[in-house]
C-alpha positions in Angstrom: 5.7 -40.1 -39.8 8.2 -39.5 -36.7 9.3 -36.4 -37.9 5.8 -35.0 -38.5 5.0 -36.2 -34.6 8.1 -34.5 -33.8 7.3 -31.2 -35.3 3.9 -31.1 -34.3 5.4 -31.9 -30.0 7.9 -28.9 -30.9 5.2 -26.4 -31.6 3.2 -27.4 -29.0 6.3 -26.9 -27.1 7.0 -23.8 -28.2 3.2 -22.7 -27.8 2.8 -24.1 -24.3 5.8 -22.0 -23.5 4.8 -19.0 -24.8 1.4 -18.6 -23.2 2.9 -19.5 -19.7 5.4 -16.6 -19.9 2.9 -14.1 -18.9 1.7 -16.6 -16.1 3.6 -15.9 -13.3 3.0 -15.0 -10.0 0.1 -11.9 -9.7 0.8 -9.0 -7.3 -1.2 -6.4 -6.6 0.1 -2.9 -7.1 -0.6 -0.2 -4.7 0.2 3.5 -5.7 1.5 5.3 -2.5 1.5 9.6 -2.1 3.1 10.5 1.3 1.9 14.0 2.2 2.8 15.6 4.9 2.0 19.7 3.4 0.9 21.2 0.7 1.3 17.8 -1.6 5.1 17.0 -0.6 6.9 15.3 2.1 10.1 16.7 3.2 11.3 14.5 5.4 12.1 10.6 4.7 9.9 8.0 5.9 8.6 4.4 6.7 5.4 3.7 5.2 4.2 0.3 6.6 1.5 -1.6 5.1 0.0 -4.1 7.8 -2.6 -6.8 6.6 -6.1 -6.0 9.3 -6.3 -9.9 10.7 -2.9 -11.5 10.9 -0.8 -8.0 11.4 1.8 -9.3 9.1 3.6 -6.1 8.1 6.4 -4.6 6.1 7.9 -1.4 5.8 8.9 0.3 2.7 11.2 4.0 2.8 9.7 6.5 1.3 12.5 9.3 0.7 11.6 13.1 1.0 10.3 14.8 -2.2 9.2 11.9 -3.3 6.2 11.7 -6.0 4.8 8.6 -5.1 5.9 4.8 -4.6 4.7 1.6 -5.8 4.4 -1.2 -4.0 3.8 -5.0 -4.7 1.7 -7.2 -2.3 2.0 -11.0 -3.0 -1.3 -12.3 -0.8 -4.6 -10.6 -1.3 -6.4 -9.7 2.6 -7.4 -5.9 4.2 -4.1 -3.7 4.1 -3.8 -0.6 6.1 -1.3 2.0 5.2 0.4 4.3 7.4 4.1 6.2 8.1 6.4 7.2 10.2 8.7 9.9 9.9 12.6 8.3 10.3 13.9 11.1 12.0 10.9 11.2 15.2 8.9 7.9 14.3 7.4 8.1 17.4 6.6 11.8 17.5 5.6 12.1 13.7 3.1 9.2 12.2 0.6 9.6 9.5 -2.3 7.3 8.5 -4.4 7.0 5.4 -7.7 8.2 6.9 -9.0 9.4 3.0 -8.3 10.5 -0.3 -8.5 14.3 0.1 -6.0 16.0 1.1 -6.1 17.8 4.4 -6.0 21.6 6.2 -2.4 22.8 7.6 -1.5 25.5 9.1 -1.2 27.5 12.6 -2.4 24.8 15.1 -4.3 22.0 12.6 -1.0 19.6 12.2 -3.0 17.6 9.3 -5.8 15.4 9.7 -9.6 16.1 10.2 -10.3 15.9 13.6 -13.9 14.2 12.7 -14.2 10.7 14.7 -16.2 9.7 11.7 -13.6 9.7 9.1 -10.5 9.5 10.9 -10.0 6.0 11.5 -7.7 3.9 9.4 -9.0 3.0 5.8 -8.6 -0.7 5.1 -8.5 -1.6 0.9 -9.4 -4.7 0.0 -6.3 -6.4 -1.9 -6.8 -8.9 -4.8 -3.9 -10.4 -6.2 -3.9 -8.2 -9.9 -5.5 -5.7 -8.7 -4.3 -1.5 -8.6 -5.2 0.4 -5.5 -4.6 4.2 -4.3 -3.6 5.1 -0.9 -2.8 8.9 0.4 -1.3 8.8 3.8 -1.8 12.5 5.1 -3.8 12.3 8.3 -1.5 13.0 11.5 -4.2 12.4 13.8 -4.4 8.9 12.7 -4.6 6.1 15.2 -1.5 3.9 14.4 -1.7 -0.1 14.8 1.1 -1.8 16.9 3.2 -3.1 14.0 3.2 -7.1 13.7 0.0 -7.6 15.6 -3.9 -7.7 13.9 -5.0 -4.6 13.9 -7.2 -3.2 16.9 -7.3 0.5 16.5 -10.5 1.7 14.3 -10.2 0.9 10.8 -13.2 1.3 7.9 -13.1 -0.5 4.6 -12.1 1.9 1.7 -15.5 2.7 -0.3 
C-alpha cells in the first residue's frame, strides 16, 4: 500500500511540475521599427520606452540598419516610445506619433506637422500581450525622461 501512495505523490510530482514550467513570469513583447528614411535608420540610437503616470523609463540601443528590436516589459501601464539619435541626442529625437510612415525630403525632416496626430501615441501594455510601435515622427514632442509624462500623448487606437 506505501508504495502505491508513493507512486501515485511521484506522478503528481512530476505532473505539478510539468504544468508550472510554462508558468513563469509574463512579459509583454513590443516589436520596435526605428525609421528615420525611407524604412532604415542609419545612425545608432536610444529608444526609450517611458510608462505615461509614474515616468519610470529605460532605454534600449537600437544600432543602425537595424530591422527591428524586441523588447520585454515586466509591469503592464501606458508606455510611450520614442529615440534619440547617440551621436546628437539632443539635436535628433523621434517619437512614435503613428503607424504610417512619413514624407522626407527637401525641408520636411519627418513627421506630419498636423497638431492632431502628432502627439505621442501611448499603447496600453498587458502583461502577455504583443504590441507594434514605429518611431518615425521628428517633430514629436519628447517627455523629460524619469518624470510622468506631460507633453501631449493619445492612446494607440
Amino acid at each position: 500500500m506505501k508504495s502505491s501512495w508513493r507512486g501515485a505523490g511521484a506522478l503528481l510530482a512530476l505532473a505539478l511540475s510539468i504544468a508550472l514550467v510554462g508558468c513563469g513570469p509574463k512579459v509583454a513583447k513590443v516589436h520596435v521599427k526605428f525609421d528615420i528614411v525611407g524604412g532604415d535608420n542609419n545612425f545608432a540610437a536610444s529608444v526609450y520606452v517611458q510608462e505615461v503616470d509614474s515616468g519610470a523609463t529605460f532605454t534600449v540601443p537600437y544600432d543602425p540598419h537595424t530591422p527591428y528590436i524586441m523588447v520585454d516589459l515586466k509591469k503592464p501601464g501606458k508606455y510611450v516610445f520614442y529615440a534619440r539619435l547617440v551621436e546628437a541626442p539632443d539635436d535628433y529625437h523621434y517619437g512614435y506619433t503613428s503607424d504610417q510612415p512619413v514624407a522626407y525630403g527637401h525641408m520636411t525632416r519627418g513627421g506630419t506637422g498636423n497638431p492632431d496626430t502628432e502627439s505621442l501615441v501611448a499603447v496600453d501594455v498587458k502583461l502577455g500581450g504583443s504590441y507594434k510601435v514605429y518611431i518615425n515622427d521628428f517633430r514629436a514632442k519628447l517627455p523629460e525622461a524619469g518624470k510622468p509624462v506631460t507633453v501631449p500623448w493619445r492612446n494607440a487606437e
